[in-house]
N, C-alpha and C positions, 0 to 999 in steps of 0.2 A: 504494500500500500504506500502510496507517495502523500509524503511530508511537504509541507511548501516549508521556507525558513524565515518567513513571516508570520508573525504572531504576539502574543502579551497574557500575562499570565500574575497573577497576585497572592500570598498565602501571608495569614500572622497567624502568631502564635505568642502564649505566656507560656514563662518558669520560674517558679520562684518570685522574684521583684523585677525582674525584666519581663517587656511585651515588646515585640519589634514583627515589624512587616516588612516585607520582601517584593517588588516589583522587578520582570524580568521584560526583558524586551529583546526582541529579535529582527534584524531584519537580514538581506543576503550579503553572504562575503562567501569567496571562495575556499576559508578553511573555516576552521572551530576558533572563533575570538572570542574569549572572556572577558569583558572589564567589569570590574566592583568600584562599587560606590558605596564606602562606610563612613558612620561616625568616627572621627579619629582613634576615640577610648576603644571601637574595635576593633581597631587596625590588622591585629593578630587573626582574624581570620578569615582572611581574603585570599588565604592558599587555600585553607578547607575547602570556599562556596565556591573556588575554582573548579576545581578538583571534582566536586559533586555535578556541577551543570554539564564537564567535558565528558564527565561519564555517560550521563543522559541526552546530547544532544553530539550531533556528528558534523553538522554544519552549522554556520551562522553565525554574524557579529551579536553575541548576549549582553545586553547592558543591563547590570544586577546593579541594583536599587535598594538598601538596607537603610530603614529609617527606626530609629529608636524614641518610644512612644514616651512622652514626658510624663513626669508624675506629676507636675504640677503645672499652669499655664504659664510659667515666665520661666520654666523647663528648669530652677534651680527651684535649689529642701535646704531647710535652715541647719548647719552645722554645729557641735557645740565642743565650744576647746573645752573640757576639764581641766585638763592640766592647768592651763592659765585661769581658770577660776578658784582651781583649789590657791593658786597663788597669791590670786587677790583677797581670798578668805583669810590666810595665811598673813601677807602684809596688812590687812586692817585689823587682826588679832593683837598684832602688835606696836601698833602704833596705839591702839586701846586700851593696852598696860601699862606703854611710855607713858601715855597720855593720863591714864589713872583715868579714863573716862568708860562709860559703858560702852559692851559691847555688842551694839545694836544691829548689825547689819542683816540686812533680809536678802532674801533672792535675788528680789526684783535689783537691787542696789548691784548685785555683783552679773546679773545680766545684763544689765545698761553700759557694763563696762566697754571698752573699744576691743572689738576680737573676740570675746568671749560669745557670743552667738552670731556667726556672718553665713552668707548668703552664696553657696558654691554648688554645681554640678554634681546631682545625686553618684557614690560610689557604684562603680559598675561592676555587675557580680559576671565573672568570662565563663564560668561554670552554667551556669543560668542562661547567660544572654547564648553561647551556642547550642543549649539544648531548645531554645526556640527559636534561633535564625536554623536551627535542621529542618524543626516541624516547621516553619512557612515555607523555606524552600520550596520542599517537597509538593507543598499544597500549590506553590505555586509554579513549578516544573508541571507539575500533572494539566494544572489549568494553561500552560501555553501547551499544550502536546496536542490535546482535545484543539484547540488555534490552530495551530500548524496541521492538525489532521485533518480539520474541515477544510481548509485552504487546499490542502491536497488534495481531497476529492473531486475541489473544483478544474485543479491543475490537469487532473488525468482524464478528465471528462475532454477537456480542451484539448489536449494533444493526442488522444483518440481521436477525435475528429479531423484533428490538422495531418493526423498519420491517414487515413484514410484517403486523403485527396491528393496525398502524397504520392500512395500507392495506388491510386488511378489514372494522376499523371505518367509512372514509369508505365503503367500497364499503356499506355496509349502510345507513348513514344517507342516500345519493342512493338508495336503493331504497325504503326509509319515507316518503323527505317526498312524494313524489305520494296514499300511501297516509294520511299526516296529512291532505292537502288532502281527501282521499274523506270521511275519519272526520270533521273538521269540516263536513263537506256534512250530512252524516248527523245530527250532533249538532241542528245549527239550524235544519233542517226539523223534526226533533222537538220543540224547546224551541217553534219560531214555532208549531206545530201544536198545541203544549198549550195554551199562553197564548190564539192567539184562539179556542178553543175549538168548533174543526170548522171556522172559516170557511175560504175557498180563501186559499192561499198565491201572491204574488204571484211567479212563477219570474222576472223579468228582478229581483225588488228582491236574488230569494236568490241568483241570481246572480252581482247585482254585490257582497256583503256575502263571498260566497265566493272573487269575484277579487281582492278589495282583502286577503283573508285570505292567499291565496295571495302575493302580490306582497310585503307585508308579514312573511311567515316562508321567503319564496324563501330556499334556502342557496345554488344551483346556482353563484354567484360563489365561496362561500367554497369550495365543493368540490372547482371550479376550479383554483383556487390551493394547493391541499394536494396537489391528484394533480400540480401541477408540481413543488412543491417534494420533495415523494418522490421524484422523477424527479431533481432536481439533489445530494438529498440519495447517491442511487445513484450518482449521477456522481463527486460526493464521493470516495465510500468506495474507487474504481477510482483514482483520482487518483495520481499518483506526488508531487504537491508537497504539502507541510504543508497542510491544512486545515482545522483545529479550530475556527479562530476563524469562519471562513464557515458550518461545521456549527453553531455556535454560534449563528449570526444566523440560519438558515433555521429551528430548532428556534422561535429566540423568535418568525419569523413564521408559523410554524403552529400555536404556541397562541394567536396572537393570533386567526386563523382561525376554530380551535374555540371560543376564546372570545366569537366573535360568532354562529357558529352556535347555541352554548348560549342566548345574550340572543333572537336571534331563535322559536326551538323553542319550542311549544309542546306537542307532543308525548312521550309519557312513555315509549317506546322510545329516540326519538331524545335524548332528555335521559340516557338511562342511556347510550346511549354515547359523547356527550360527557362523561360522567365518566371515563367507561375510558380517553378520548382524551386527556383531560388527564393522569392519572396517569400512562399510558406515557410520553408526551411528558414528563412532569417524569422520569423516570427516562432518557430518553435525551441530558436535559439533561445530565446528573446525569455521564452517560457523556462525553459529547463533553466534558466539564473537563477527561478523562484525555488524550485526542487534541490533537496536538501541532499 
């Protein structure tokens, strides 16, 4: 079944104090390109969600998407030094015996102090945060697969069809070139009959002038090789493994095909459908970029 390597796919997940979601996006490159995009704090595992997408995906530039859900809306949780509060409790303990004065300090007094409660980016648990960048991954690998596989079926529908008229044009051009070879007989009996002007035409010289024409615009090799290649290109499309890049290399050896069938033709049918033969074939080109 054919993949296109276009597609989008989304999963979140919690663990523990972490919740984080995962956008994956896809569109064509000729290998498997990974980029990540994290929060810095988790910089460390942008080898892992590598690693996971190249497993699961054969082609395509993936731009991985890691966003980490705030606990709070201004994305910072209020911090608290101890230690510098035990300090401050500590220094007013005794400034309040120097002093011989009470010793009255309350909470509130050693909270208001500078640093003892400030305002920083929640601690990041790495424990936590990749047992739930695995589970959206995953959710979200599965939901671009189901993308890319619905795209695929549209891809294969389309290049069923554009194979089809592919292989009515060769079927039409092996059916012309015998009838080139008649209409060149035809031709040069006429022209040799004008020129020596009623004398007899020598049959072994027209002949040989019409077999050497024949051998020289023979396609039956190139035809050959186009009715295989449709054949492997079908084989293709049934295929359960990735095969874009193979589609890719059989499309450019059958317009190499057509484009020697063209050089060779002399024929003004068969030249009009070596045009139509190229044009599909650049559009099926066109197609298998998308095919993964």
């Amino acid at each position: 079944m054919l993949h296109s390597m276009t597609g989008f796919g989304s999963g979140s997940a919690s663990a523990g104090s972490e919740s984080l979601t995962v956008e994956l996006r896809s569109v064509n490159h000729k290998f498997c390109e990974v980029k990540v995009r994290l929060p810095r704090e988790l910089s460390a595992l942008e080898a892992t969600l590598q690693k996971v997408v190249k497993d699961k995906v054969a082609r395509g530039a993936i731009d991985v998407s890691v966003r980490r859900a705030a606990r709070t809306s201004m994305g910072v949780v209020p911090q608290v030094d101890i230690a510098l509060a035990k300090e401050y409790r500590r220094a007013w303990s005794e400034l309040a015996k120097e002093l011989e004065l009470p010793n009255t300090v309350t909470l509130r007094d050693i909270a208001q102090q500078m640093n003892v409660i400030r305002l920083e980016e929640p601690q990041i648990s790495l424990d936590d945060a990749n047992k739930a960048v695995e589970q959206a991954l995953l959710q979200a690998l599965e939901a671009l697969g189901k993308m890319r596989e619905k795209e695929g079926l549209a891809l294969h529908a389309d290049l069923t069809a554009r194979l089809a008229l592919v292989a009515q044009w060769v079927a039409e051009v092996k059916e012309l070139a015998p009838k080139a070879i008649d209409a060149y007989r035809a031709r040069l009996s006429e022209r040799i009959a004008e020129l020596s002007k009623g004398l007899a035409v020598d049959p072994q010289r027209l002949a040989q002038e019409v077999a050497f024409f024949a051998e020289r615009t023979d396609v039956a090799e190139e035809m050959t090789r186009l009715d295989s290649h449709l054949v492997q290109f079908h084989e293709l499309l049934k295929s359960k493994e990735p095969s874009g890049r193979k589609m890719d290399f059989l499309v450019q050896e059958m317009h190499r095909e057509v484009n020697t069938t063209g050089s060779k033709s002399q024929h003004a049918e068969i030249s009009s459908r070596v045009m139509q033969l190229k044009a599909e074939l650049e559009r099926i080109r066109e197609q298998v970029q998308n095919v993964e």
